[in-house]
C-alpha positions as CSV (number, residue, x, y, z in Angstrom):
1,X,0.0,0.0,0.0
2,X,1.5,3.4,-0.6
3,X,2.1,6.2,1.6
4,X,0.3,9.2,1.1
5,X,1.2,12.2,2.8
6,X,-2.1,13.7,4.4
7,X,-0.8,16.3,6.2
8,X,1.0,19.7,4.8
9,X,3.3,21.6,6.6
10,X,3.5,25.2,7.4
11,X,6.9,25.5,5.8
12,X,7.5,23.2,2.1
13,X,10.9,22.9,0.1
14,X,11.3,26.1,-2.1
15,X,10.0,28.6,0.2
16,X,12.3,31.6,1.0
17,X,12.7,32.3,4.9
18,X,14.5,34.1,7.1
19,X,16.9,33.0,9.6
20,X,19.5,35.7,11.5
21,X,19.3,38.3,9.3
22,X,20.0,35.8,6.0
23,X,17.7,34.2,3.2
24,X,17.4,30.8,3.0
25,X,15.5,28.3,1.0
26,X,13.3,25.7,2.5
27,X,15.0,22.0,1.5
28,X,13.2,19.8,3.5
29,X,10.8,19.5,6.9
30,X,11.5,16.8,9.1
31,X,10.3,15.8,12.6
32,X,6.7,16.0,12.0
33,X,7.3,19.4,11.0
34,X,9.1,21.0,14.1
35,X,12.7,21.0,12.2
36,X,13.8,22.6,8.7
37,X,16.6,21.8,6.7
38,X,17.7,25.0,5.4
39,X,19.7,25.9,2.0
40,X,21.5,29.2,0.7
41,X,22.7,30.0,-2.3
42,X,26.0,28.4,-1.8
43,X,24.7,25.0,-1.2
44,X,25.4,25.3,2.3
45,X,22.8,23.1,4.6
46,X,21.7,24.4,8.2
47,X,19.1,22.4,10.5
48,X,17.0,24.2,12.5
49,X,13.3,24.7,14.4
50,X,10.7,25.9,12.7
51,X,10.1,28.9,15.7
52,X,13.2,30.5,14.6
53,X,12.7,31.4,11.0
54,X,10.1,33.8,9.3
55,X,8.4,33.2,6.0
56,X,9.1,35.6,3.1
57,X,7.4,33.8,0.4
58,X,6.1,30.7,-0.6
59,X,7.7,28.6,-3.2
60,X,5.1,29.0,-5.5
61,X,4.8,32.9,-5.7
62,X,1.8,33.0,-3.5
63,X,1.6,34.4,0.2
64,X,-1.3,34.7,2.4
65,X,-1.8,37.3,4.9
């Protein structure tokens, strides 16, 4: 049987946040959605929980206020 994935997260891959002052893009949510994996332009990877970053814009072009 496959899995399908009935919850979405707050945060999806492609989104840009913002973490200390720096843009990142959204690679991955792990941990039931508590913890983001985190990319900048140089390919560099942070982990991190989801409290500490703020959304800019969703991966798709669309934000909702």
């Amino acid at each position: 049987k496959p899995s399908i994935r009935k919850k979405r997260y707050s945060l999806q891959p492609n989104d840009l946040v913002k973490f200390k002052d720096f843009i990142y893009r959204v690679k991955g949510v792990h941990s039931y959605g508590k913890q983001v994996k985190l990319e900048d332009d140089s390919k560099n990877v942070v982990n991190t929980n989801i409290s500490h970053v703020e959304l800019i814009c969703y991966g798709k072009g669309l934000k909702f206020t």
